[in-house]
N, C-alpha and C positions, 0 to 999 in steps of 0.2 A: 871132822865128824859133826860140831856142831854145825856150820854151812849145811851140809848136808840137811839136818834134821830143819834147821828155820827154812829151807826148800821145801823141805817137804808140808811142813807146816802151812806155808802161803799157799802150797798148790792144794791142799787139803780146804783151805780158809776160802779160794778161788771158784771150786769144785760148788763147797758148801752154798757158796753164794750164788753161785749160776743155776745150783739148784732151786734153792730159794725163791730168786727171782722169774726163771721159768715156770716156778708152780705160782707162783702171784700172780703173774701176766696171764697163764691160761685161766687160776680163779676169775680175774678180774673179765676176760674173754668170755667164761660161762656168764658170771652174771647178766652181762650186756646180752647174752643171747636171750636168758630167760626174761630177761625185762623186753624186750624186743616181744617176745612173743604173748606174757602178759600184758603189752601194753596193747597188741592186737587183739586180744580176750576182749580185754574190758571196754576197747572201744568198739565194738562191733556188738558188746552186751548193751551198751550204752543206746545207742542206734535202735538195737532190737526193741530193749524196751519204752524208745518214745514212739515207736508204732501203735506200740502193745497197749499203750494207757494214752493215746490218743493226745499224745502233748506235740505231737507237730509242727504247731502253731507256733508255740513256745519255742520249741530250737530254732526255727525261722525267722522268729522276731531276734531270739538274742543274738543269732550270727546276723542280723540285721542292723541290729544298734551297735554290736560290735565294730563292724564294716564303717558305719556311717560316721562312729568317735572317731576313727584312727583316720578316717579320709576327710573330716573337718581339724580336727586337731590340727594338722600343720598350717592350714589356710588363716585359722587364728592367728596361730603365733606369727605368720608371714604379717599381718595384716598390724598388730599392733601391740603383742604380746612378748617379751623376750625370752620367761623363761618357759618353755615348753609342759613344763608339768601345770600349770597355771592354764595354760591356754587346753589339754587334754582335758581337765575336770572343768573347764568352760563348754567342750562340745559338748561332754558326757552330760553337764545340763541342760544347753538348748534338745541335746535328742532325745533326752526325758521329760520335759519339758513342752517343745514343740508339737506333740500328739494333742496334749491335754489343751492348748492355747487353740488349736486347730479345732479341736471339738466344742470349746466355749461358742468360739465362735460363729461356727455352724450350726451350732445345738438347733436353735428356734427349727431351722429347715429342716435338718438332718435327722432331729431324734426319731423320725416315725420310721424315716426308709434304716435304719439302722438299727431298732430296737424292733421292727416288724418285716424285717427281709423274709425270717424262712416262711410270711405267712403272705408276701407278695412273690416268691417264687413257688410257693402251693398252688398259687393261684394260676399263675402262668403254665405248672403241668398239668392243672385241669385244664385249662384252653387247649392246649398241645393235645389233651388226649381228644377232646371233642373234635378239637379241627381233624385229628388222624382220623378221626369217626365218620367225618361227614364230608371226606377226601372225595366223592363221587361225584358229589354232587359239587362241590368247589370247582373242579373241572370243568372246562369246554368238553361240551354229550359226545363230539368226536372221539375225542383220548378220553375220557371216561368208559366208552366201550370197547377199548384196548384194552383194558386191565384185565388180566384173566382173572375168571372166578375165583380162586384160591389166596387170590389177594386180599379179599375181606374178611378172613383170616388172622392174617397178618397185620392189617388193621386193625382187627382186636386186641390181637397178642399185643400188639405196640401201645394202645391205649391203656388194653390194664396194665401194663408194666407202667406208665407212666400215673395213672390212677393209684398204684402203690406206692410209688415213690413220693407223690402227695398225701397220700396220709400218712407217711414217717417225719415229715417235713410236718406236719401240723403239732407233733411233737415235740420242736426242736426251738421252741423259742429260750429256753431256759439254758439249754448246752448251748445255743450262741452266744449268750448274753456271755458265759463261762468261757467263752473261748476266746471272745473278743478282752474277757480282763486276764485271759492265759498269756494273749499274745504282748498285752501293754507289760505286765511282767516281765517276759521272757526280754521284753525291749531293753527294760532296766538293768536286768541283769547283766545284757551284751554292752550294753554304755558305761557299767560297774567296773564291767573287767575290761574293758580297753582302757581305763583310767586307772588301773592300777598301778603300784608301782613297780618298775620294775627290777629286779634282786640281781648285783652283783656278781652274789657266789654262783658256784657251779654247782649244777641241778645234780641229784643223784639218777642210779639211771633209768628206774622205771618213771621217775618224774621228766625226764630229759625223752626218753623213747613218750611216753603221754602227750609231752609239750609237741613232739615232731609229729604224731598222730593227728592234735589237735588244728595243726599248722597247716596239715593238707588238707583236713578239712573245711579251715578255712579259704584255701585257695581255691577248693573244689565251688563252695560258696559260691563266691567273686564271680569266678566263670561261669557257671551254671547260671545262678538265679539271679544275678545282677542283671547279666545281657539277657535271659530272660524276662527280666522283668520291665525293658525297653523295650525288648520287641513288644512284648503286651500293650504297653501305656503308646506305641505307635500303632498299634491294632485297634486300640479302643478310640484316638482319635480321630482315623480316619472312618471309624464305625460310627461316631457320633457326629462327623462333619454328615455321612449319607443319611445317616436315618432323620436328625432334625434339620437340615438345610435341602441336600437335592432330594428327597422325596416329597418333602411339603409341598416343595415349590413347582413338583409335577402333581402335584394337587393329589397324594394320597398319603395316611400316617400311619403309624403302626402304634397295634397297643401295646403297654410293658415296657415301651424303650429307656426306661431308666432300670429297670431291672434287668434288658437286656444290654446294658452297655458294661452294668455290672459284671454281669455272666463275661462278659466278653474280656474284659480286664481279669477274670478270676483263669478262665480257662485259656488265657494265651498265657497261662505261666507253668501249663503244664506242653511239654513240645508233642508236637504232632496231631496228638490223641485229642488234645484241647482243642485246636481246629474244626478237628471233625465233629464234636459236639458241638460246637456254636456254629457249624455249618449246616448243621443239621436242623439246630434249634430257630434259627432265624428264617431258612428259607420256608417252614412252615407255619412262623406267625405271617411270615410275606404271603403265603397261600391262602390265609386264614380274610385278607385282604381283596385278592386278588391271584390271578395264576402269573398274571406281566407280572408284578410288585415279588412275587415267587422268584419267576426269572430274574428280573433284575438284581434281587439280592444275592441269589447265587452267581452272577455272571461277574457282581462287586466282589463277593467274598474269592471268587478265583483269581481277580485280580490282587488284589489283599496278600495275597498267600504265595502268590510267583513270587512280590515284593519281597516277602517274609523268608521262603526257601535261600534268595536269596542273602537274607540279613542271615539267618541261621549259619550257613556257608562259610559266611565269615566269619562271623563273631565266636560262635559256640565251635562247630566242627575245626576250625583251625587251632583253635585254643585248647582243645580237651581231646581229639583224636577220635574220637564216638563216630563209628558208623551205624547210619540209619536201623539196620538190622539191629544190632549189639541194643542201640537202644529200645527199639520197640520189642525184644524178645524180654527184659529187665523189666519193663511196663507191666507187660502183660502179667510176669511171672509174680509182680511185687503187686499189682490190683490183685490175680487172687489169692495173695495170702494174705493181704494186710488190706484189701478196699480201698476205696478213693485217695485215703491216705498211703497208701504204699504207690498206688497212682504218680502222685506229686512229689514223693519223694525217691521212686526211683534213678533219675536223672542224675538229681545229687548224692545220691549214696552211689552209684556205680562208678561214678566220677569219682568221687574220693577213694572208693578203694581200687581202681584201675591206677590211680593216679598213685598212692602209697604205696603199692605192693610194687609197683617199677620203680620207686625211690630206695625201696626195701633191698631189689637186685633178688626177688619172689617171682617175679614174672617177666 
């Protein structure tokens, strides 16, 4: 009898336990879900509101210095450093560092195009508006009397739109100056936390679901606006090889070309869309010249850009899986809700969350 009962007993004590244990595992299962899903809350609130309060700049620079510690750190320690945490707080200072040594040095030359940009690109969309003004006459009298009447119009329209865009820019000296000590910030901060240390224990889970958010974000990063930001700095050199070498030397110059080479590095870092602005913008200071120096520049920038389709093809489309469409519809939708700034960040914010919500097993 008592066999009996201490049977019964352990299968009782068995019972007990399985139950136990199935209700911990499915707690432990809820939790991870609901961290899962508030870690999606909050990072998409997070995102929303660096649109919202125009700090853009800011998360681009931190995921910037962030990128650049963790991709010098090891070349350190390869080079002469052994323990690794030594040689991480050595990047984290040449890339805090590095801007401010860059701009000593530059200062004498630099401080005016740099502390006086938005009032040499005011300058440059009142030219743009006048040249769009006196388009008639810039022309060969042949193709000036092909334009139908209805186009001096649109000449207007295009002027005063760009006539207001210059008096907002006359504005804006004071949110550059802000934007430009937004962005050296955001720098330090992305150089802070790649230097930090890193912890052992195991992360709880909305900290652990946070950390895997943050992670594709940063991958989305890398991809996007690193190879972005080569193709650009290869846009601007061969834009600066044409403007101040072969056209000098056919004996004509353009005015603006440091403000336009600016433009040109600024807006090859947004895809596609960046293009078509600086294609637009250039072949009418070329006009503003001449109609050949027009042609020429556009028949360069096509060339430029076959180059470019190409590089895109590879770098970006292979790596991130964005089709053309997918991307220009994200542009478009993220310019009008958020303006220029949604512009620029659309790329990288659809990349991240395409990218997380497949990691997720969401889409």
């Amino acid at each position: 009898m008592s066999s009996l009962d201490e049977m019964a007993r352990a299968a009782a004590q068995q019972n007990a336990f399985q139950r136990a244990f199935g209700t911990t595992a499915q707690a432990l299962e809820r939790r991870q879900h609901i961290a899962c899903i508030a870690s999606h809350v909050l990072m998409g609130g997070a995102l929303l509101l660096v649109l919202w309060k125009d700090m853009l700049v800011g998360l681009l620079c931190a995921c910037l210095g962030f990128v650049a510690t963790r991709a010098l750190s090891p070349r350190l320690g390869a080079l002469a450093l052994k323990r690794s945490g030594h040689a991480t707080h050595l990047a984290a200072a040449i890339v805090a560092i590095l801007p401010l040594g860059v701009l000593m040095l530059a200062l004498p030359r630099t401080s005016g195009l740099i502390l006086d940009a938005p009032e040499h690109y005011r300058e440059l969309l009142n030219f743009l508006a006048r040249t769009v003004m006196e388009l008639r006459e810039r022309l060969p009298a042949d193709i000036a009397r092909l334009l139908p009447e209805g186009s001096q119009e649109v000449q207007r329209t295009i002027a005063g739109y760009l006539f207001s865009r210059a008096g907002k820019l006359a504005m804006a000296g004071r949110a550059w100056v802000g934007g430009l000590l937004l962005a050296y910030v955001g720098l330090l901060i992305g150089a802070l936390a790649a230097a930090r240390r890193r912890l052992d224990a195991p992360m709880k889970p909305l900290a652990a679901q946070l950390h895997a958010r943050i992670s594709h974000f940063g991958e989305a990063f890398r991809q996007i606006v690193v190879a972005q930001f080569w193709i650009a700095l290869f846009n601007t050199t061969l834009t600066a090889i044409f403007l101040l070498v072969v056209l000098p030397l056919a004996g004509y110059r353009l005015p603006y070309v440091t403000a336009l080479l600016l433009l040109t590095f600024v807006a090859g870092l947004i895809p596609i869309v960046g293009n078509l602005i600086f294609n637009g913008v250039l072949t009418i200071v070329g006009l503003s010249v001449s109609p050949w120096v027009a042609a020429a520049c556009l028949a360069f920038l096509i060339i430029i850009h076959k180059a470019e389709y190409f590089i895109n093809a590879k770098v970006i489309g292979q790596r991130t899986h964005m089709a053309v469409w997918e991307l220009l519809s994200v542009m478009f939708a993220m310019e009008v809700l958020f303006g220029p700034a949604g512009l620029v960040a659309a790329p990288l914010y659809y990349s991240y969350t395409k990218k997380d919500l497949q990691a997720t097993g969401w889409v």
